[in-house]
Phi, psi and omega in degrees: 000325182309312197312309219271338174272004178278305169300323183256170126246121171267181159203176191220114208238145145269124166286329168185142181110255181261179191025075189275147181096356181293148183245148178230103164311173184215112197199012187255179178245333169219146202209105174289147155253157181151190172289321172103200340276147172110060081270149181311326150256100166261160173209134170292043186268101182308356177255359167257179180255143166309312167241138199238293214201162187237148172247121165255119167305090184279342171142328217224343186155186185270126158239154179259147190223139171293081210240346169257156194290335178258180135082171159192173200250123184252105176255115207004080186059022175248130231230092167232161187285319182186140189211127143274146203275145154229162194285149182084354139349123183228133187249160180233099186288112191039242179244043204253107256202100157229194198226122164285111196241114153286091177242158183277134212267121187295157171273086187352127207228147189236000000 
């Protein structure tokens, strides 16, 4: 996980619903979603479940997993149980839109 985050910065972004343009870094190896309380990104949304999906670290990069009993997980616009994310990728949680954003991080130069 260092390497790839010595290379990326991901971050997790919303995109439409409540709190658009808040950004979430990614520095985690599973990082929960949902209404809360005990995940790491909450939003206060009556259409998420307290914990609805996890972004999990995998070797190569990030995927989204699916957690709530209800409700379902959209990845550009296709309705799955766990997807690996690429960038600019956009999943949808209730009615909560967010966007996987990958940028590669330049190397200090002296």
């Amino acid at each position: 996980m260092a390497e790839f985050l010595g290379e990326f910065r991901a971050a997790l972004t919303v995109v439409s619903g409540q709190a658009p343009g808040m950004e979430h870094v990614l520095d985690q190896p599973r990082v929960l979603l949902g209404r809360g309380p005990g995940v790491d990104l909450a939003l206060e949304d009556p259409s998420l479940e307290r914990v609805h999906a996890a972004l999990e670290f995998h070797g190569s990069g990030y995927g989204v997993r699916h957690l709530a009993e209800e409700g379902d997980l959209v990845v550009n616009g296709a309705s799955v149980a766990w997807c690996e994310l690429k960038d600019e990728d956009r999943f949808q949680l209730g009615t909560v839109v967010f966007a996987y954003l990958l940028e590669a991080r330049r190397p200090l130069t002296l």
